[in-house]
C-alpha positions in Angstrom: 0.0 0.0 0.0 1.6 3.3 -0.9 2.4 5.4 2.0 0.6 8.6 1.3 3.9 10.3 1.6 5.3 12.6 -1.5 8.4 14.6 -2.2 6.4 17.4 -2.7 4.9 17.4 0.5 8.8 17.4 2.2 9.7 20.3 -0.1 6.4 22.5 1.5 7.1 22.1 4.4 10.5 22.9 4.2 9.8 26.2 2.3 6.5 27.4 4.1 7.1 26.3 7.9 6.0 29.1 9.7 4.2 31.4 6.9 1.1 32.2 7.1 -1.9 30.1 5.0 -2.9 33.4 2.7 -5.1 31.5 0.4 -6.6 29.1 2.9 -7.9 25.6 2.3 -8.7 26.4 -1.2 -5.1 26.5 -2.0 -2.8 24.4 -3.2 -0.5 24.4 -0.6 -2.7 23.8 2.2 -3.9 20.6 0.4 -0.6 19.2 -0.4 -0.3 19.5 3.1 -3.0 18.2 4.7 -2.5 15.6 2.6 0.6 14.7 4.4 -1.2 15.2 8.0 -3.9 12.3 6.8 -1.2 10.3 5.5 0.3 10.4 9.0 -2.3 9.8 11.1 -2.9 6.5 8.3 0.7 5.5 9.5 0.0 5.7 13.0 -3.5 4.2 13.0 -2.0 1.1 11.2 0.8 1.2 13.8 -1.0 1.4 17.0 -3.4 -1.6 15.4 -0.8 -3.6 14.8 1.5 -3.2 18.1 -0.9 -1.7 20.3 -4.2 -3.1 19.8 -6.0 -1.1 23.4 -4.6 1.7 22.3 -5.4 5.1 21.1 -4.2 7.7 17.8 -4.9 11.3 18.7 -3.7 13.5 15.6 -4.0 16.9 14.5 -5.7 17.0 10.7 -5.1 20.3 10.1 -1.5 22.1 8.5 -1.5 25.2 10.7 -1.1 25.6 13.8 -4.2 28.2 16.3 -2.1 31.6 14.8 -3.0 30.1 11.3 0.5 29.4 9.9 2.2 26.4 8.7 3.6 23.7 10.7 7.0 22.4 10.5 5.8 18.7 10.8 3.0 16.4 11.0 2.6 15.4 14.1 0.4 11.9 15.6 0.7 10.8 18.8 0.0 6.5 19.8 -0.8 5.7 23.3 0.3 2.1 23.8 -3.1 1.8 26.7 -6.3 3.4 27.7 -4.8 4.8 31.2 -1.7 5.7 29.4 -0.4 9.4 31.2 -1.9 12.3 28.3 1.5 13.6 28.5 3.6 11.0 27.7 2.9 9.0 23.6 4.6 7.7 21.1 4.9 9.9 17.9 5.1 9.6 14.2 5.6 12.1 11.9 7.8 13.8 9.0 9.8 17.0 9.2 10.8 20.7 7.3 14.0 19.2 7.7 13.5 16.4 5.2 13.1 13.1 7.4 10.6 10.6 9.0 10.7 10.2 12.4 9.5 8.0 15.3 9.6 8.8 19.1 8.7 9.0 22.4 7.6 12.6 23.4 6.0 15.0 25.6 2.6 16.3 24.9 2.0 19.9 26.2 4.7 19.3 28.8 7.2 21.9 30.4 8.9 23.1 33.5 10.3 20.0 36.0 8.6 17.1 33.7 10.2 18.6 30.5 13.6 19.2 32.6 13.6 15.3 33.3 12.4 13.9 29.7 15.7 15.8 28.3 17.7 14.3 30.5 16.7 11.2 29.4 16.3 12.2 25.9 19.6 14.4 25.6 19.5 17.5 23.8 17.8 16.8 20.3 15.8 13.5 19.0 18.9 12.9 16.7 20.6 10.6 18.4 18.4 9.8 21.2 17.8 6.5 22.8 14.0 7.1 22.4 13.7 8.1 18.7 14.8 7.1 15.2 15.1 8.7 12.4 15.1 8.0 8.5 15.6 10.0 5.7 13.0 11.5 3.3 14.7 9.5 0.4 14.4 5.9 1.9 11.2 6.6 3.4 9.5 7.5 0.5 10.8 4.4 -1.1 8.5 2.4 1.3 5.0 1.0 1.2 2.7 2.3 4.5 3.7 -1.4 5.3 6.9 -1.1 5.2 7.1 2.5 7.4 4.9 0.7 10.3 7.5 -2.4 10.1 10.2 -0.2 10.5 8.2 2.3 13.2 8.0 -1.4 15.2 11.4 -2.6 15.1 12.7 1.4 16.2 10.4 1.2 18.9 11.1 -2.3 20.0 15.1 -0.6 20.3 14.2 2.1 22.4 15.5 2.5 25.7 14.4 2.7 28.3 11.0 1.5 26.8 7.8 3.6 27.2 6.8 1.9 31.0 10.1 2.5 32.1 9.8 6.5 31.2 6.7 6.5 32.8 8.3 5.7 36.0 11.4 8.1 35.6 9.6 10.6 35.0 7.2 9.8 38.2 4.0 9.3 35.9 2.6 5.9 36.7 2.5 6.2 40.5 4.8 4.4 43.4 6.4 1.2 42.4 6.2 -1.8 45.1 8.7 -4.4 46.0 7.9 -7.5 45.1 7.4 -9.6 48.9 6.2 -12.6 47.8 9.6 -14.9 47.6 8.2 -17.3 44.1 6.9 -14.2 42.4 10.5 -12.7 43.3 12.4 -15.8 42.3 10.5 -15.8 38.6 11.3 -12.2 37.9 14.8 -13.0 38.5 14.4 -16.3 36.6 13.0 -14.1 33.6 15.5 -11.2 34.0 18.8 -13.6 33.4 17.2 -15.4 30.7 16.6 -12.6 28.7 20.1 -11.6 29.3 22.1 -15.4 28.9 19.6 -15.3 25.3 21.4 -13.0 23.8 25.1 -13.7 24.8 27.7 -14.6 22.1 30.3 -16.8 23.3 34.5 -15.8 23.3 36.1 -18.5 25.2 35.7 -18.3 28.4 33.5 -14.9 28.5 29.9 -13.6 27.3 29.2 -11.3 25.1 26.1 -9.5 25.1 25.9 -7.3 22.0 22.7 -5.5 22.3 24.1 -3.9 25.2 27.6 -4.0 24.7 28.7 -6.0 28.3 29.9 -9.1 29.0 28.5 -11.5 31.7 30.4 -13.9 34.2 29.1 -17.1 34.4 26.3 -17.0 36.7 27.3 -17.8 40.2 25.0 -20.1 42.6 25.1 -20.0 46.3 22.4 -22.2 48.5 19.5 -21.5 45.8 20.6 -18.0 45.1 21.8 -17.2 42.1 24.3 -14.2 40.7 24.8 -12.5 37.5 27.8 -10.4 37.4 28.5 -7.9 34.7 31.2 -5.6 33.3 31.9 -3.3 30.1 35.0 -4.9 29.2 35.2 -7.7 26.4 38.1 -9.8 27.8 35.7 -10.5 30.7 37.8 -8.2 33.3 37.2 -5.7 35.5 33.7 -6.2 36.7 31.1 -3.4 37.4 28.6 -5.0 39.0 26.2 -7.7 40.1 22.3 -8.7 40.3 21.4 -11.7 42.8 18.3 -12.7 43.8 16.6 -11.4 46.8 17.7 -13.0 50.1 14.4 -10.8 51.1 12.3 -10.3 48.5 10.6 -6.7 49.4 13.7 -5.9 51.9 15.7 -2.3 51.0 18.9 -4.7 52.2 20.0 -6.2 49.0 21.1 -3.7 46.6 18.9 -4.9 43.8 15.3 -6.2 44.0 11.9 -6.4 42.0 8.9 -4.5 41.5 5.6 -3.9 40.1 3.5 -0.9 39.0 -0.1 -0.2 39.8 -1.2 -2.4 35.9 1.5 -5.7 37.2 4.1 -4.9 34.7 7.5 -6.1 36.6 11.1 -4.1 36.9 14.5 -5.0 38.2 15.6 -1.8 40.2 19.0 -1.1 41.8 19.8 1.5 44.6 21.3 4.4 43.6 24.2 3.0 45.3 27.3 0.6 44.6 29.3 -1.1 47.0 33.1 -1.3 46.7 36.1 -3.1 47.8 37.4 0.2 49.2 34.6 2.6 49.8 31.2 2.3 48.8 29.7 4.8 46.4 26.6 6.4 47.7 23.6 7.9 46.4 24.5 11.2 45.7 27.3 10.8 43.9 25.6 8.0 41.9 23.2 10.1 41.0 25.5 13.5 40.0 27.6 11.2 37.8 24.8 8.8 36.2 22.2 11.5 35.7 19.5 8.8 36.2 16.0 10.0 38.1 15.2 8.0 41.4 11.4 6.5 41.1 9.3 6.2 43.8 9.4 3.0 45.2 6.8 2.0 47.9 8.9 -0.6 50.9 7.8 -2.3 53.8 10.1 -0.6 55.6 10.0 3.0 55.5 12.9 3.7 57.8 15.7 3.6 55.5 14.8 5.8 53.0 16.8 4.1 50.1 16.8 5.8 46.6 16.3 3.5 43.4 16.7 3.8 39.7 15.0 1.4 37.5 17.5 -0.9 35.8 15.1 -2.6 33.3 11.0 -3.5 32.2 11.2 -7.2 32.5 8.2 -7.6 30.8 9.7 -5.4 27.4 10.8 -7.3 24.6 14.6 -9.6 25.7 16.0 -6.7 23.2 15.2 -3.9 25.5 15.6 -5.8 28.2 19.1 -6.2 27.1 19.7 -2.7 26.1 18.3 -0.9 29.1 20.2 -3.5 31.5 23.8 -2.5 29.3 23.0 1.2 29.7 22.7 1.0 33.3 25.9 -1.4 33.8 27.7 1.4 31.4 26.6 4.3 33.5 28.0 2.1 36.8 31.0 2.1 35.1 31.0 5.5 34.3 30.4 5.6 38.1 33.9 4.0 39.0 35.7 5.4 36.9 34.6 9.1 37.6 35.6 8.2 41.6 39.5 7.5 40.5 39.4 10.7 37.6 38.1 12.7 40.1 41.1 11.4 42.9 43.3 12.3 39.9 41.7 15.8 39.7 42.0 16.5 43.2 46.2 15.5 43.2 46.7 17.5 39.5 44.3 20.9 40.5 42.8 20.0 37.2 38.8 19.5 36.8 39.6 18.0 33.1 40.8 15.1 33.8 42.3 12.1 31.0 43.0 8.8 33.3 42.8 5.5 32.7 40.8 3.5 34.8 40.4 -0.2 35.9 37.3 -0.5 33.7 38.6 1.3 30.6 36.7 4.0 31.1 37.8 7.3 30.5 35.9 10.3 31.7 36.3 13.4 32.1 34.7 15.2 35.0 32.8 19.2 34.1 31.6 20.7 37.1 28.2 21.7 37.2 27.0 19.9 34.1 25.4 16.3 33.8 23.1 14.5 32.2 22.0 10.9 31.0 23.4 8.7 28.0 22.3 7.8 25.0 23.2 5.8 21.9 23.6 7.3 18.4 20.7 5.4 16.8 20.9 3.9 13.0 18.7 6.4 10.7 18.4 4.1 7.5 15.7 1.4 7.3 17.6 -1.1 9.0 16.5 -3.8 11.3 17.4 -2.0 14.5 18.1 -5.3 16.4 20.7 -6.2 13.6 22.2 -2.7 13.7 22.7 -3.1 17.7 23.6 -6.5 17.4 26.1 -5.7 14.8 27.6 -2.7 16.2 28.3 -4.3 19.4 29.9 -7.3 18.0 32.0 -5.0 16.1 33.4 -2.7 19.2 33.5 -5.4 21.4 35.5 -7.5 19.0 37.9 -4.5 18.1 38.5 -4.0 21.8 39.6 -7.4 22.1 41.9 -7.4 19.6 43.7 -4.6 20.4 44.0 -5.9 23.8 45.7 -8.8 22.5 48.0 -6.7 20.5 49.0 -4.7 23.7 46.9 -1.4 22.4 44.6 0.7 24.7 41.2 1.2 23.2 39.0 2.4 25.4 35.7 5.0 25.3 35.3 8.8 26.2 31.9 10.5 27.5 31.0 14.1 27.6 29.4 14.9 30.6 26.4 16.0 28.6 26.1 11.7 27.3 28.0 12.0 23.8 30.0 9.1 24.0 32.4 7.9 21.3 33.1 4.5 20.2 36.5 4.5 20.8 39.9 6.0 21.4 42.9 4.1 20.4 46.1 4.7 22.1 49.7 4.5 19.5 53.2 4.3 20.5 54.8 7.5 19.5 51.8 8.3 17.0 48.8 10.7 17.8 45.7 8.7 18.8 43.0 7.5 17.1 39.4 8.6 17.2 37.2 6.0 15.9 33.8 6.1 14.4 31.8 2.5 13.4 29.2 2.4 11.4 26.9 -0.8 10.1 26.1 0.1 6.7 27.9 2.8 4.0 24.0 4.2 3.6 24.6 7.9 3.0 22.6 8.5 6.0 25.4 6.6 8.0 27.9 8.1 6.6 26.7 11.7 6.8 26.5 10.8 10.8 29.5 9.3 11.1 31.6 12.4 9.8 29.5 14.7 11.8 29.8 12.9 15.2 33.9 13.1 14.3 34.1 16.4 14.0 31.6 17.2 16.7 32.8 15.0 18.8 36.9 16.5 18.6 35.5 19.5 19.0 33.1 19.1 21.9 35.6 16.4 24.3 38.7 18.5 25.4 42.0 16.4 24.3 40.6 14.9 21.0 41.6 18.1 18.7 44.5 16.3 17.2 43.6 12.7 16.9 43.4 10.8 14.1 39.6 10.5 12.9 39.0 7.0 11.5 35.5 5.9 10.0 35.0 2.5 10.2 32.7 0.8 7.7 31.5 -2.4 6.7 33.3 -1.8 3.1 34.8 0.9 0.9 31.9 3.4 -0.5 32.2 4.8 -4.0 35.9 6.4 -4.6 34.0 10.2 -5.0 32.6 9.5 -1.4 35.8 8.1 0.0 37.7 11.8 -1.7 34.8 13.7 -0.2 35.2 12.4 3.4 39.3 12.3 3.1 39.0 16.2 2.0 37.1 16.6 5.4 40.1 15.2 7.4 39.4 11.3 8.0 40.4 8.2 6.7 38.1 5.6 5.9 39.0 2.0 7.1 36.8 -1.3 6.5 35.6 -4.2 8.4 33.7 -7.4 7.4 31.2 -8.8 9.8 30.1 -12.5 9.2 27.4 -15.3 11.0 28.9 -17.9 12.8 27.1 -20.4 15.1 28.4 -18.4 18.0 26.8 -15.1 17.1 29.0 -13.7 14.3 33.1 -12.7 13.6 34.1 -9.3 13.4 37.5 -9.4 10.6 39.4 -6.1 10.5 41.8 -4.9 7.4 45.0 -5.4 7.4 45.6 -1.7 6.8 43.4 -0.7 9.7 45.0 -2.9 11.9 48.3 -1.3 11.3 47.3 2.2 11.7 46.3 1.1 15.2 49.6 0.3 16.3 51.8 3.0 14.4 51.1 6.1 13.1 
């Protein structure tokens, strides 16, 4: 079924956003785009039938906004359930900018809410963990059925998912501990199958490419079992762990279970993580993560404990994955910001380059933080294949190098831009590495804007080496164009094996890394 979606359409929007409507809705622009609003509310009424069958479209028909002059964008909101919060949907919709877009958004919201959702969203929608986006060009090449299969397979990457939003941003009402000890024991049971399901195997260690950490082999102590996990891929340096409840609604053990008001389950964590030397407590958890404690309802009021949601165990094993690698990362980030900011304190320098027992580098701002996010793929891609891939590819890299005595490790503005990788060279500048899953010109275009942004915006990368790593060489005119820009293309070749899939890097690439 055609989409409903023109070129035309794109091109109006892009050249009458904000003007007003002179001749009405007897002109021709006005048509043109209201057919564009219809179309969109056609995409998310076949969306929300197909994904979320109780729920509800709201869209605006018209192209102007109450002053009477064009929109920028079509706008439709889905919400996934009747007693879904009115200020909280998923959107579709196409932009004056030229692309189609997916997301989770605010509707009519401001001050504190709006002030949380951007912490969790990061500055823009390009690039946050809650939205995709596509370009005009490859979304006008697909059927409505096509734009709905993609809209699915974004949303079913997002993280954290819809529920768990809801609870960040304190919109669902109080979560309870789960006291019942079976109901505990399945959650857990659930929880560490969704995360063993998507492990590929090096030797002795786990991967888990969706959310790019490795799990130790789970540990099992008088009916109580551990999961232990950790951002490195030789399986070293571990960040932390999740065991089942020795009390299942006790604030004693540091992770536990819980429900909201509808059943749906979540594995939260204190804001807290203990330590061999000192443990690291809620507000410095908080100040370095950026993550929003949810209300959590306990039997025992008395000691007050502060919890973040670590994952919606009843979300697809993707998200699962995803949002249980984000919050591992940030616990990471966590660590390592302690022993930068020990090295700040001895240099008198609040900037702060240091490596750290989990490879993490980090440099500490003062006064600014905020949440993470992943750069999301913007072609029509199977988001779970782009995560899986791009994980397998990082995590592969940084076990090579390892091998080969080279430091590759990751760097994280405190506002979340995080880069895939900074190798270290004997007596050669570093490298700044960008990978990418596809040579689309959509991924492309990214990639060379988050290496120059991304030089710019993280004091100390000025003068590395940009390096864009793709799955092979684009056309020569595109290889000239991105050399005249100031970085060097390099390739990799990603295969299926029966455990998971085999990252092979180019010779060429391989000996940049190690000499200039």
């Amino acid at each position: 079924m055609d989409s409903g979606f023109t070129r035309e359409q794109f091109d109006l929007l892009r050249d009458h956003a904000g003007s007003p409507a002179e001749n009405g809705p007897s002109g021709h622009v006005y048509a043109v785009l209201k057919d564009a609003h219809y179309a969109t509310r056609d995409w998310a009424d076949d969306l929300q039938s197909a994904h979320f069958p109780i729920g509800r479209v709201k869209a605006r028909r018209a192209p102007i906004n109450q002053g009477g002059n064009y929109t920028p964008y079509t706008w439709a909101k889905i919400y996934p359930r009747p007693d879904a919060p009115k200020v909280l949907a998923y959107t579709v919709g196409i932009d004056a900018v030229g692309a189609f877009i997916v997301k989770i958004d605010t509707v009519n919201g401001g001050g504190a809410l709006q002030t949380k959702f951007e912490a969790v969203r990061g500055p823009t929608n390009d690039g946050a963990p809650i939205a995709a986006v596509m370009d005009a060009a490859t979304g006008l090449a697909m059927s409505r059925e096509g734009l709905v299969s993609w809209s699915a397979k974004a949303i079913s990457g997002f993280s954290p998912t819809y529920d768990e939003l809801v609870q960040m941003l304190d919109l669902g009402g109080p979560l309870r501990l789960i006291t019942e000890p079976d109901a505990a024991r399945t959650a857990a049971a659930d929880w560490r199958r969704a995360m063993t399901d998507g492990v590929v195997r090096r030797g002795s260690t786990r991967w888990v490419p969706d959310g790019e950490i490795v799990l130790k082999t789970p540990k099992v102590e008088e009916d109580r079992t551990t999961l232990t996990m950790g951002v490195l891929p030789k399986g070293t340096g571990w960040t932390v762990g999740i065991a089942d409840p020795l009390e299942p609604g006790s604030q004693n053990p540091l992770s536990n279970f819980a429900t909201d008001s509808t059943g749906r389950r979540y594995l939260v964590h204190q804001a807290r993580l203990g330590s061999n030397t000192k443990n690291i407590l809620e507000t410095e958890f908080l100040e370095v993560t950026g993550l929003t404690p949810v209300d959590v309802e306990v039997p025992d009021e008395g000691l007050g404990r502060k919890w973040v949601i670590v994952a919606d165990l009843d979300a697809d094993p993707v998200q699962i994955r995803r949002s249980t690698g984000r919050f591992v990362h940030l616990c990471a980030l966590v660590r390592a910001a302690r022993v930068s900011a020990s090295q700040a304190g001895e240099q008198g320098d609040q900037s702060v380059h240091s490596k750290t027992d989990t490879d993490w580098v980090v440099r500490i701002a003062p006064d600014e933080v905020g949440g993470t996010y992943v750069i999301a793929p913007r072609p029509a891609l199977d988001e779970r294949l782009v995560i899986k891939r791009h994980g397998l590819v990082s995590m592969t890299l940084h076990d090579h190098l390892a091998k080969m005595d080279v430091t590759m490790r990751k760097l994280q503005h405190p506002l979340g831009f995080q880069i895939d990788g900074e190798i270290l060279r004997q007596d050669s500048k570093p490298l700044l590495i960008e990978i990418k899953t596809s040579i689309s010109a959509a991924d492309v275009h990214t990639g060379v804007g988050q290496l120059h942004l991304y030089s710019r915006l993280i004091p100390g990368l000025d003068q590395h080496v940009k390096v864009l790593l793709l799955p092979k060489i684009p056309a020569a005119q595109v290889v000239d164009a991105i050399a005249a820009t100031g970085i060097v293309v390099h390739t990799y070749s990603l295969t299926d094996t029966a455990e998971g899939g085999e990252a092979v890097f180019s010779s060429a690439f391989l000996a940049v890394c190690t000499t200039g």
